[in-house]
C-alpha positions in Angstrom: 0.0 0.0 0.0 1.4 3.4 -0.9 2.7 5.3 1.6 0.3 8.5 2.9 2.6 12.0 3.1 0.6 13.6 6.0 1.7 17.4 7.0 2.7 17.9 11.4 5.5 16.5 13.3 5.9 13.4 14.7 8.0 14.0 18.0 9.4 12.4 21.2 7.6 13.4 24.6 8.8 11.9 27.9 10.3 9.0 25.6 6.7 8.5 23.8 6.1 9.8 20.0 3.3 12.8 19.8 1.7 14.5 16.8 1.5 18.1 16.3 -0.4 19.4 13.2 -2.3 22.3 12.0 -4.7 22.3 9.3 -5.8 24.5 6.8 -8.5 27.1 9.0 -7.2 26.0 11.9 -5.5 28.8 14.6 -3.6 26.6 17.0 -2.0 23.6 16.7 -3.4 20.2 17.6 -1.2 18.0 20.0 -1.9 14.5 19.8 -0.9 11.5 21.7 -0.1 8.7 19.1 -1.9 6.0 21.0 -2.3 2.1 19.0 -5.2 0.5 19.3 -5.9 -0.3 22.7 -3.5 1.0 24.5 -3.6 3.9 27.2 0.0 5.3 26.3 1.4 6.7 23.2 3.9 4.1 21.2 7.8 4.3 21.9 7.9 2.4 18.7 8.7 5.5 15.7 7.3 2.9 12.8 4.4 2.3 14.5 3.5 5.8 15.2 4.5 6.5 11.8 1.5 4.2 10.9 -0.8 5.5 13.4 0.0 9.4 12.5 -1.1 8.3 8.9 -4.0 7.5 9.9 -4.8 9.8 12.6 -4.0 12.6 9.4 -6.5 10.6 6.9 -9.3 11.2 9.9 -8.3 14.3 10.5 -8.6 15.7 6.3 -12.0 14.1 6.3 -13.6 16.3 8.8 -12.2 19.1 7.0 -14.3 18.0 4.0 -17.2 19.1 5.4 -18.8 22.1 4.6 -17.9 25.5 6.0 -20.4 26.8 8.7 -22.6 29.7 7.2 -20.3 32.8 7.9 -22.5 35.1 10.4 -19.8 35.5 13.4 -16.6 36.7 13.7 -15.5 33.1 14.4 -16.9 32.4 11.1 -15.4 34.7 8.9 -12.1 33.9 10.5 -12.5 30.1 9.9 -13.1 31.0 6.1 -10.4 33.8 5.6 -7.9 31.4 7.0 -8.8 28.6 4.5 -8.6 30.8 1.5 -5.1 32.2 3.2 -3.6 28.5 3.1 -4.4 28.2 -0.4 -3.8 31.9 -1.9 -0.6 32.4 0.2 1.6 29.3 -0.7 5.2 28.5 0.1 5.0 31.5 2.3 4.2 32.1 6.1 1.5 35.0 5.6 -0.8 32.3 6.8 0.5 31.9 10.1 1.0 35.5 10.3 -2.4 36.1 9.9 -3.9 33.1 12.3 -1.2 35.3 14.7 -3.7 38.5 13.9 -7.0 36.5 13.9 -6.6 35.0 16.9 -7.2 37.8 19.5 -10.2 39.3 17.3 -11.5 35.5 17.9 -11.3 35.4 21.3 -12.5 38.9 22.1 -15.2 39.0 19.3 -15.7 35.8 18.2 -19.4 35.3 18.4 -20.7 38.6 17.3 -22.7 38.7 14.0 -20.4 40.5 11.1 -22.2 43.8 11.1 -21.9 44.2 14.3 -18.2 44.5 14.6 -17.4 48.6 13.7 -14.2 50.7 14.7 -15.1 51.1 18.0 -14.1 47.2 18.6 -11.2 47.2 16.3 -9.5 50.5 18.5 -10.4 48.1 21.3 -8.7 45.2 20.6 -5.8 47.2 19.6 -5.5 49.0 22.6 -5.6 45.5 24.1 -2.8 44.3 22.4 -1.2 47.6 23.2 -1.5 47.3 26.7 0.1 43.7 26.9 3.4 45.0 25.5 4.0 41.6 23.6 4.0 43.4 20.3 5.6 46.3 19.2 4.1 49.2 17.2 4.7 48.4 13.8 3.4 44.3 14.5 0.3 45.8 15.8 0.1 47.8 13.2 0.6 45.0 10.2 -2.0 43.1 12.8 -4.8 45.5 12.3 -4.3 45.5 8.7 -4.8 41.8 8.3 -7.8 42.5 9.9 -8.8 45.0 7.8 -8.2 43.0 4.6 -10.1 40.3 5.7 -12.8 42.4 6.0 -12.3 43.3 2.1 -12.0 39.6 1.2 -15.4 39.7 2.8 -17.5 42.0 1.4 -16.1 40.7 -2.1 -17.9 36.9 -1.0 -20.9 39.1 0.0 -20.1 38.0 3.4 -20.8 41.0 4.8 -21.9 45.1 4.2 -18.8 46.9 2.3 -20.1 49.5 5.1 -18.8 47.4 7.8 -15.2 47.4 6.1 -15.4 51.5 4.8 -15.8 52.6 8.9 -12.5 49.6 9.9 -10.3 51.9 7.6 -11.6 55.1 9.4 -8.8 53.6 12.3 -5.5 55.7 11.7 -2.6 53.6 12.4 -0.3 54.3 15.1 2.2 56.4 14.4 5.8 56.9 16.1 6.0 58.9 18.9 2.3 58.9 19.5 1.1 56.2 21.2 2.1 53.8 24.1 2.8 50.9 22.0 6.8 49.6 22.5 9.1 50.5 19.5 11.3 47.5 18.2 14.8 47.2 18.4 16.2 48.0 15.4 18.2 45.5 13.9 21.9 46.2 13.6 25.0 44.2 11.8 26.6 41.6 14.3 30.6 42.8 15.1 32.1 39.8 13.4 34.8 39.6 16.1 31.6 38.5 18.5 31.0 36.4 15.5 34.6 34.6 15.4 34.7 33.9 19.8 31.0 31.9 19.1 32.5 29.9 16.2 34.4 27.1 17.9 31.7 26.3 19.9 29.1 25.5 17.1 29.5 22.3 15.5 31.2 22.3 12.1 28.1 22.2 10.2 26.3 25.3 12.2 29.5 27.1 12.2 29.8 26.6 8.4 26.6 27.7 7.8 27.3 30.9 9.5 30.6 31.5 7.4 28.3 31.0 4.2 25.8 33.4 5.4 28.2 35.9 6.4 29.5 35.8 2.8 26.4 35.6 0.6 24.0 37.5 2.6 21.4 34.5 1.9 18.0 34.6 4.4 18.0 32.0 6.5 15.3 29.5 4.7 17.6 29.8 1.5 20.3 28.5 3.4 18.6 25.9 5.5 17.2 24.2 2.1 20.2 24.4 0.1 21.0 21.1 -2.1 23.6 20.4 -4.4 21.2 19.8 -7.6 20.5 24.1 -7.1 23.8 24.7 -7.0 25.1 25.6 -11.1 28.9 24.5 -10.8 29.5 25.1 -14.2 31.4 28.5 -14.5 34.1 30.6 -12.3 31.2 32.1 -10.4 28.9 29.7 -9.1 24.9 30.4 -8.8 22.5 29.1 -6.8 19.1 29.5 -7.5 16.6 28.8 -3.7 13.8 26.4 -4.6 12.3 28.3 -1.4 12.1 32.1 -1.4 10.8 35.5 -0.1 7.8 37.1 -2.5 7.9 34.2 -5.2 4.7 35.4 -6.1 6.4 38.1 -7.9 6.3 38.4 -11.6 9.6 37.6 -13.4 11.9 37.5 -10.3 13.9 34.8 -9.8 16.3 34.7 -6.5 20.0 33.7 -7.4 22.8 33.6 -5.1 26.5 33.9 -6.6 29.0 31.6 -5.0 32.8 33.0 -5.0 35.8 31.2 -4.1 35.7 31.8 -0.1 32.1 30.2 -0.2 32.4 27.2 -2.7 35.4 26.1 0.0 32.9 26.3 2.8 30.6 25.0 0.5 32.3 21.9 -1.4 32.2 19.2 1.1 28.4 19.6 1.6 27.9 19.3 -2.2 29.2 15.2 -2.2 26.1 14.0 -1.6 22.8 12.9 -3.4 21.7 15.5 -5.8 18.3 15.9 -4.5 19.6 15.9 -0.9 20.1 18.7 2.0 23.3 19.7 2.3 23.6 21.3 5.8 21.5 18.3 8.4 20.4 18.6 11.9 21.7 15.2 12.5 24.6 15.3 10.8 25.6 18.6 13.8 24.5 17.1 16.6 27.1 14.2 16.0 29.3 16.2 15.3 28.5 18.2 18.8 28.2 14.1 20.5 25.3 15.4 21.3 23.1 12.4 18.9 20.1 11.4 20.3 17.5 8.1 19.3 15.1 10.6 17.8 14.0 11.3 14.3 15.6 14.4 12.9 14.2 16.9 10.5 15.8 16.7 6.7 17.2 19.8 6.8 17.4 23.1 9.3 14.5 25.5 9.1 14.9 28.8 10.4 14.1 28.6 13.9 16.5 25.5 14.7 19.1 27.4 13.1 18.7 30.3 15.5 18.7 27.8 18.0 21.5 26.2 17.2 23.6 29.8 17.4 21.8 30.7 20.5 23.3 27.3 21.9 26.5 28.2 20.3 27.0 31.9 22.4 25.6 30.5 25.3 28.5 28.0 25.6 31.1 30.5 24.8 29.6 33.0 27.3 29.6 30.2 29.6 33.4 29.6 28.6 34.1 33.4 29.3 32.3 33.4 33.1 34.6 30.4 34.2 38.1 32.0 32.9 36.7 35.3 35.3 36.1 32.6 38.5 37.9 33.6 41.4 38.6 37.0 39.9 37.7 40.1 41.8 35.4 41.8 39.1 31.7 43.1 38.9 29.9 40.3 37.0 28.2 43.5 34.6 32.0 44.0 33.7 32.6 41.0 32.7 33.3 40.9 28.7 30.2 38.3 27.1 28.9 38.4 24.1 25.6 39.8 23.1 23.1 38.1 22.0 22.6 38.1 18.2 20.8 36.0 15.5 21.5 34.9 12.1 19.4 37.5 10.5 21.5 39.9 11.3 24.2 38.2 9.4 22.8 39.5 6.4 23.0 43.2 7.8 26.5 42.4 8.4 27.1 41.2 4.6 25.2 44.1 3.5 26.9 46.4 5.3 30.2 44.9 4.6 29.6 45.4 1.0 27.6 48.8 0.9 31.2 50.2 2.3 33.4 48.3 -0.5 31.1 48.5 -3.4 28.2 50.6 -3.0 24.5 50.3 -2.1 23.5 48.9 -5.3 25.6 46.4 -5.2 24.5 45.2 -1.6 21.0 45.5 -3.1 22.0 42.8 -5.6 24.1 40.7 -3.2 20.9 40.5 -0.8 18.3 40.1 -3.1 16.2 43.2 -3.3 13.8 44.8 -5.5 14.4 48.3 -3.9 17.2 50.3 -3.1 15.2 52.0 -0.3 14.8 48.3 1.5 18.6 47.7 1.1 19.0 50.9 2.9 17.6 49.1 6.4 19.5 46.3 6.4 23.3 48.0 4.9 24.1 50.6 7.4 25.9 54.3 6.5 29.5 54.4 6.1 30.0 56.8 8.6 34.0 56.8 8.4 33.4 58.7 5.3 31.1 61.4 6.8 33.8 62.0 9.1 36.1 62.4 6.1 34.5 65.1 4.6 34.5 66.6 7.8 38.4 66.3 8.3 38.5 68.3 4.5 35.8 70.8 4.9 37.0 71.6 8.4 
């Protein structure tokens, strides 16, 4: 019998496999104990719960067959909106985005009718989210905006009165320096000598990875799913072209990273392996760390085991640092660790790196944007030269 590809992880929970899935209109995540017949614990057994995860998945897809509910709550529409999100949003995590946006409105407003739900709720439930602090201005703001286009994606099902979205848009956004809300961090370059004392304590494949970045500028998904059949080997340069990218949905643009000779030596002994095959493995680190466990690993990093894995990585070294400073009279807030930083900021680094040598278009190139004016965020100002003209001008 062919094999069912179900969507979810299967993982290990106090030594007994679980499965965690979301599914199409769905805002949270379903935990599931992977139980056989029978039985009042989930299997140790990973085949087994392979089999039973299978079927648990088949159940599962034919609930969601059923007919959507009539939309007349806001627990309605969201169910809908979500479901055409999953389908009009592909290879892309707007979805999950907007179940993050959808999901306060739900629990605040769920079970009012459509109509009912004006600007007077909508500045509500922002303040709310204002109030908790957990997002900063400019996520509230994106937040409210989902909203708000949901809203539009209604009224063009004749879900609801186009009235209902014209007074949502009334809602000015919040604007710097005018409201409560926290401001975020902005996001700077890494100092790559921080960078160089977090190295040796990654394994070899994290701390490769980080090399590569640092010299391409590539986001962290392109990285994570590189394979050697994307890589074109066949000139000086080489090019890789992500299967997995930012905005594919864009007409005629087509991401391609170029490979010089710094990164095809990092890159080379990943590439000796089968075509269609990740080249940077979860499992593949943690033996090199000794850190293997009897667990099934994930084909390739994703993003957010990366920045684990680097989080890991300066924890150890600050740990390092705090026990050659034991026994030595000094404030622990003097003590030299290293900040923490993430690999997204690697690409700030590379941008900035290259803005100074070659120019903003150039980093706008090297990091794959459409627009100088985005380049400008993540390549910071040269301000040695500012400092220059200073010098001349007196």
């Amino acid at each position: 019998m062919a094999k069912t590809e179900i969507t979810g992880t299967i993982y290990l929970n106090h030594g007994r496999y679980w499965y965690r899935i979301k599914l199409p209109g769905e805002t949270s995540f379903r935990q599931i104990p992977l139980k056989p017949t029978g039985s009042k614990y989930a299997t140790k057994d990973y085949q087994v719960a392979q089999s039973i995860a299978e079927d648990v998945y088949k159940q599962l897809c034919q609930k969601k067959d059923t007919p959507l509910p009539d939309c007349k709550t806001i627990a309605d529409l969201t169910i809908r909106y979500l479901t055409h999100a999953e389908g009009y949003y592909k290879d892309s995590r707007e979805p999950e985005n907007i179940s993050y946006a959808l999901k306060p409105l739900k629990e605040l407003y769920g079970g009012i009718p459509l109509d009912d739900f004006g600007v007077d709720k909508l500045d509500q439930l922002r303040e709310k989210m204002v109030e908790g602090k957990k997002q900063c201005r400019k996520v509230i703001n994106k937040r409210i905006s989902m909203i708000c286009r949901m809203f539009k994606w209604a009224v063009s099902k004749q879900l609801c009165s186009i009235y209902t979205y014209q007074t949502l848009l009334t809602l000015e956004s919040l604007k710097f320096g005018r409201s409560t809300a926290r401001e975020s961090k902005k996001v700077l370059p890494v100092p790559v000598e921080h960078i160089e004392a977090v190295l040796p304590f990654l394994s070899q494949t994290v701390a490769d990875m980080v090399r590569l970045q640092l010299l391409t500028g590539m986001r962290s998904t392109e990285l994570c799913t590189l394979r050697p059949c994307d890589v074109d080997r066949s000139k000086d340069i080489w090019i890789y072209k992500p299967t997995k990218f930012k905005n594919p949905h864009i007409e005629n643009y087509e991401r391609t990273v170029y490979l010089g000779k710094k990164a095809q030596a990092i890159l080379e002994p990943y590439l000796l392996r089968l075509p269609g095959s990740y080249c940077f493995t979860p499992e593949e680190a943690e033996r090199q760390a000794g850190r293997i466990r009897h667990k099934k690993y994930q084909p390739c990093y994703n993003r957010r085991s990366f920045y684990t894995a680097v989080n890991r990585g300066i924890k150890a070294c600050n740990k390092d640092i705090k026990k050659k400073y034991k026994g030595v009279e000094i404030d622990s807030d003097k003590i030299p660790l290293i900040p923490h930083f993430h690999p997204h900021q690697f690409r700030h680094t590379q941008g900035t790196n290259v803005r100074a040598k070659m120019g903003l278009e150039v980093a706008s190139a090297s990091l794959g944007h459409k627009s100088l004016k985005i380049s400008e965020v993540y390549a910071e100002r040269d301000t040695s030269k500012a400092v220059e003209a200073a010098k001349i001008m007196g």
